[in-house]
Steps between C-alpha positions, in 0.01 A plus 500: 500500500703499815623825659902678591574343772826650659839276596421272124152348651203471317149582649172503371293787389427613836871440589464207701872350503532164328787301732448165273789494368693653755798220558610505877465614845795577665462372863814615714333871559165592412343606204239638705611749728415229789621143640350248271625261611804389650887593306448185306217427270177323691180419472356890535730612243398249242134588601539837421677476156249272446240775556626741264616266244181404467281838565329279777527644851382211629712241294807294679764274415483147472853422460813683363887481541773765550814527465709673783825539258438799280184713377448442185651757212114601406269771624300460797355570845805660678579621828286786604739594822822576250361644251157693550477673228442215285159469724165441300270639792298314667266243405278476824243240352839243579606645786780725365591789628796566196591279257851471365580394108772530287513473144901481507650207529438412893935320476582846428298714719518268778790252497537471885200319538449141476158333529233539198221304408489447131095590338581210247492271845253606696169281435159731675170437576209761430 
């Protein structure tokens, strides 16, 4: 049976978090506390969703979209610089020094920025 996970996550019984189902990355700031990549989405950013989509630190993308319009109106990784108390720690084992999620509706929380990449698109490799 999976553990309480704060911010609506599930983990497992050691309270690993589950990001599976986690829908975006927002890509104009940086859910991690640090440049991913550049203010639009890229290659290192998909890499990294990839990674803890997937639980696999060493997992990358193969190909995904994004959409530089709106983020989406779903929960997600968010941007660690504007809001750091949503910050999940840090998850060393991908390189992250604080991690950033929401489980609010990232439109709401952060309407001003404008390049996502959707989970449902992105297409990774373990």
């Amino acid at each position: 049976m999976p553990g309480e996970a704060p911010n609506g996550l599930s983990c497992t019984d050691d309270c690993n978090y589950d990001f599976s189902e986690v829908p975006q990355w927002l890509c104009s700031c940086s859910p991690t506390g640090a440049p991913v990549g550049g203010k639009s989405c890229d290659q290192a950013d998909a890499d990294l969703f990839c990674a803890l989509l997937t639980g696999n630190p060493n997992a990358t993308a193969d190909s995904f979209s994004w959409d530089s319009v709106a983020v989406l109106d779903a929960s997600g990784f968010c941007c660690h610089d504007a809001y750091p108390e949503l910050s999940l720690g840090p998850f060393p084992e991908f390189g992250i020094a604080n991690l950033c999620y929401s489980a609010e509706s990232l439109a709401a929380t952060h309407p001003q920025f404008s390049a996502v990449i959707p989970g449902k698109d992105l297409k990774c490799i373990l």
